[in-house]
N, C-alpha and C positions, 0 to 999 in steps of 0.2 A: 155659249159665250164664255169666254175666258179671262178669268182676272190676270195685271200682266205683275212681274214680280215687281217694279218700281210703286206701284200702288200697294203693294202689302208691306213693304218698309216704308212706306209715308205714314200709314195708317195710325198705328203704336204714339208717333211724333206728335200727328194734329188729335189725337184722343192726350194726349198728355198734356199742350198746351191750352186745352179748351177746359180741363178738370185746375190747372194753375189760373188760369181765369175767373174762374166761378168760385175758387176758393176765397172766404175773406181773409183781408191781412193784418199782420199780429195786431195784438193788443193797444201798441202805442199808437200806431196810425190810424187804427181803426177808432179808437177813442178819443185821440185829438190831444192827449197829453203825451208826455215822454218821462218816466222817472228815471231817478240815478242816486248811489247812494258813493260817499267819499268820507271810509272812517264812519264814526258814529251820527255822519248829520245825511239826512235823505230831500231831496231837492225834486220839484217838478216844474214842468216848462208845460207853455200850452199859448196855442194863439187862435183856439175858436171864444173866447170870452171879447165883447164888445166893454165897453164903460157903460155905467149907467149910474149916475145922479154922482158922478168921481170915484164910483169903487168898478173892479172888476169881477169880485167874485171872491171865495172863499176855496180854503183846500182844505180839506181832512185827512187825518191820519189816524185809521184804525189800526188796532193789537188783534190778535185774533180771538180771543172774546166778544169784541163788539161787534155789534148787528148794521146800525146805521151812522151816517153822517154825524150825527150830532153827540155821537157818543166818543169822538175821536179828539184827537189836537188837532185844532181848528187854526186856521192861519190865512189871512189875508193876503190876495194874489197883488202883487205890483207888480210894473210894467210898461209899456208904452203898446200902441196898437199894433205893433210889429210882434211882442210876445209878452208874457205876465210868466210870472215864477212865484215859488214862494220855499219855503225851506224850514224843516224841523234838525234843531241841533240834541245833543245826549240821544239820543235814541239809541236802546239797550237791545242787543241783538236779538234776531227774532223774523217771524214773518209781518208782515203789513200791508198793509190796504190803501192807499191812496183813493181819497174821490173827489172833484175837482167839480164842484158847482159856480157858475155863470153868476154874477148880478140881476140877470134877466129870467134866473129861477130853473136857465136848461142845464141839464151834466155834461162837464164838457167830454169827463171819461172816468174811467175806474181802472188802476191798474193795480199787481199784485208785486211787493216787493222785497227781497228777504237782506236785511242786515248781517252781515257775517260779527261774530267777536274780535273784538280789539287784539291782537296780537301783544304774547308776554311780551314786557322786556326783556331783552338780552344784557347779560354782564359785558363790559367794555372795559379792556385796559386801563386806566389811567395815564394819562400822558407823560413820556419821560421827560427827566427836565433839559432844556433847551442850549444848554452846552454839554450835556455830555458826562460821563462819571467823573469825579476830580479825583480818582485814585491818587493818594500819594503826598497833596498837597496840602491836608493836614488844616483844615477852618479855610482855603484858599479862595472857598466860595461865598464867604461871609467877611463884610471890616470889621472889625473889632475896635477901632478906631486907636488916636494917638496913644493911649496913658499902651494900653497893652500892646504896640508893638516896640515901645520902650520896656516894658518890663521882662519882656521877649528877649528882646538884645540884650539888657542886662542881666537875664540870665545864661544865655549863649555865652557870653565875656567870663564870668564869674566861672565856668567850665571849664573854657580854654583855660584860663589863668590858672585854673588849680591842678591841670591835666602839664600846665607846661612847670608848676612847683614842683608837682610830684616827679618827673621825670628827672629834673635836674638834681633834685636829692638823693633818689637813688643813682644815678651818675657819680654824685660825688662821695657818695657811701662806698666804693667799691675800690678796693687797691690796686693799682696799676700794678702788670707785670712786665719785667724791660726783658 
C-alpha cells in the first residue's frame, strides 16, 4: 500500500491546525478581562461580572511584592451589564497584577501588566513674537504715549534748528572770492 504525495502535504496542515485548537488562548480572553495602561493610569474592562445587591465587583492592583488581592489598590468596577471597568491613576512604573473579582465572590481574571516611565521632558523654543523683529524702529513696538512723542519732536526740532544755525554762521564766516 502506498501513501499518495497529496496526503503527506495535507498532513503537516491538519497536525498544526489541531495543536492551534487545543491550545488555550492568551491571557485576556481566557480570563474575561482586558488591561490597558495610558501614561501613568492603568485601566481594566471585563463583562463576565453580573450586579449583585448594585455593586459589580471589585479590581485590585498588585506591585510585585504583594501575594494576594487584598493587599493591592482596590477599586470598584462600574459599568452597565454590557461591560464594568475600573481604573487606577499615578501609578509609578513597574510591573503589576491586576485581579478582578465578581460581586458573586468568582474571579473574573488575573492579568500581568508592566507600566513604562513617563517620558523626560523636552526643552522647546519659546515662541517668537507675532509680528516679527522691529529692527530699526527704535521703541516702535511699544506707545509711550502723548507727553513722550511730544518731547521726541521737540527734540528732533531743537536739532534741526541748531544744525540749520550752525551752518548758516559758518557760511557767513567765510569771505567771498570774486
Amino acid at each position: 500500500m502506498s501513501i499518495s504525495k497529496p496526503l503527506l502535504r495535507l498532513g503537516p496542515t491538519v497536525a498544526a491546525a489541531a495543536a492551534l485548537a487545543l491550545m488555550p488562548a492568551g491571557p485576556a480572553a481566557a480570563d474575561g478581562i482586558s488591561v490597558s495602561t495610558t501614561g501613568n493610569t492603568v485601566s481594566v474592562s471585563t463583562t463576565a461580572c453580573t450586579q449583585v445587591n448594585g455593586h459589580w465587583g471589585t479590581a485590585s492592583l498588585l506591585s510585585g511584592g504583594q501575594a494576594n488581592f487584598s493587599q493591592g489598590r482596590q477599586v470598584a468596577l462600574s459599568g452597565t451589564s454590557s461591560g464594568q471597568s475600573a481604573a487606577w491613576s499615578n501609578v509609578s512604573a513597574g510591573t503589576y497584577t491586576v485581579i478582578v473579582v465578581c460581586s458573586n465572590g468568582s474571579t473574573a481574571g488575573t492579568q500581568s501588566v508592566v507600566v513604562s516611565p513617563a517620558p523626560s521632558p523636552s526643552v522647546s523654543p519659546t515662541a517668537s513674537p507675532s509680528r516679527g523683529v522691529m529692527g530699526g524702529v527704535g521703541g516702535g513696538s511699544k506707545d509711550y504715549g502723548t507727553v513722550t512723542a511730544v518731547a521726541g519732536g521737540a527734540l528732533v526740532g531743537a536739532g534741526v534748528l541748531g544744525t540749520v544755525l550752525y551752518v548758516r554762521r559758518r557760511n557767513t564766516a567765510r569771505p567771498t572770492h570774486l
